[in-house]
C-alpha positions as CSV (number, residue, x, y, z in Angstrom):
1,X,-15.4,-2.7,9.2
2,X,-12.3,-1.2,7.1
3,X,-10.0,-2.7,9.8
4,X,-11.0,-6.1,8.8
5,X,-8.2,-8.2,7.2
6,X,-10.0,-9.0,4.2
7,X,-9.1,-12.1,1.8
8,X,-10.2,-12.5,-1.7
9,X,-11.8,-15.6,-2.3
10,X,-9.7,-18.2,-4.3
11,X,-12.7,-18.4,-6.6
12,X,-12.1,-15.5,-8.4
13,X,-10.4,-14.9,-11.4
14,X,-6.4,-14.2,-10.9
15,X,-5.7,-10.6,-11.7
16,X,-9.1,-9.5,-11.5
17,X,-10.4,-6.3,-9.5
18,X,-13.6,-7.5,-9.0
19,X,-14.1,-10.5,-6.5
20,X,-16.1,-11.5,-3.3
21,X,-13.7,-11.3,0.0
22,X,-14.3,-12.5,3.3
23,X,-13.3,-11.4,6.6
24,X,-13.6,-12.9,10.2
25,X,-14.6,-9.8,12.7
26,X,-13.8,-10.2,16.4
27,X,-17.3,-11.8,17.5
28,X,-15.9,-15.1,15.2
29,X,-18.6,-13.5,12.6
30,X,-17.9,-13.7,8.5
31,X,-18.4,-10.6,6.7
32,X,-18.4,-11.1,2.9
33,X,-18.4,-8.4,0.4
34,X,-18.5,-7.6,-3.0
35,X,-14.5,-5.7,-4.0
36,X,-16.7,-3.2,-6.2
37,X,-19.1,-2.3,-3.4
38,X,-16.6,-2.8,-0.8
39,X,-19.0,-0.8,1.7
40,X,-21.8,-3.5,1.4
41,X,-20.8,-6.2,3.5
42,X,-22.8,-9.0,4.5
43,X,-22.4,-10.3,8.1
44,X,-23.2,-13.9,9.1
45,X,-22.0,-17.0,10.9
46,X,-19.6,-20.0,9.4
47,X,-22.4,-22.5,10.0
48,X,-25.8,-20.0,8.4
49,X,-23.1,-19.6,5.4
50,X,-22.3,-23.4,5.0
51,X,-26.2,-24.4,4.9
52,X,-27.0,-22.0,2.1
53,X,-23.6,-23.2,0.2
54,X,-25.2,-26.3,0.3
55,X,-28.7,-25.7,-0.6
56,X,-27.2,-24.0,-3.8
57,X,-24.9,-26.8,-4.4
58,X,-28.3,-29.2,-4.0
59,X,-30.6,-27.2,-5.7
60,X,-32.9,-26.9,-2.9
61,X,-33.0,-23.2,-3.6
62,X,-34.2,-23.3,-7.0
63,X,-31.3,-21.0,-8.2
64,X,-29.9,-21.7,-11.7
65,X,-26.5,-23.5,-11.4
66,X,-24.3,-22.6,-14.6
C-alpha cells in the first residue's frame, strides 16, 4: 500500500508528525492510517466510513465525545 497517494487529514494539528491520513486505492476503497504506525492501515468503503462518523457524531456508539 506504500504506492498509495496518501493525504493527511485537515483535522490534525498544522506542523504535527502525528496524524490520521487517508488514501483512495484502485478498487475506489479508503485506507486510513495512523502517520506513527503508517504500516497499519485500515481499509473500508466511503459509505461503511460515513455511517460510523455518524454514529459517533450521534452518540449511538456510546463513545465519549470530548
Amino acid at each position: 500500500m506504500s504506492q498509495l497517494a496518501w493525504q493527511k487529514s485537515t483535522f490534525s494539528e498544522p506542523g504535527s508528525d502525528t496524524c490520521v491520513e487517508v488514501a483512495l486505492d484502485s478498487a475506489g476503497r479508503l485506507c486510513l492510517r495512523e502517520s506513527a504506525t503508517p504500516g497499519n492501515v485500515i481499509v473500508t468503503t466511503s459509505t461503511a466510513l460515513g455511517d460510523l462518523l455518524r454514529a459517533v457524531a450521534d452518540g449511538a456508539t456510546g463513545a465519549v465525545r470530548r
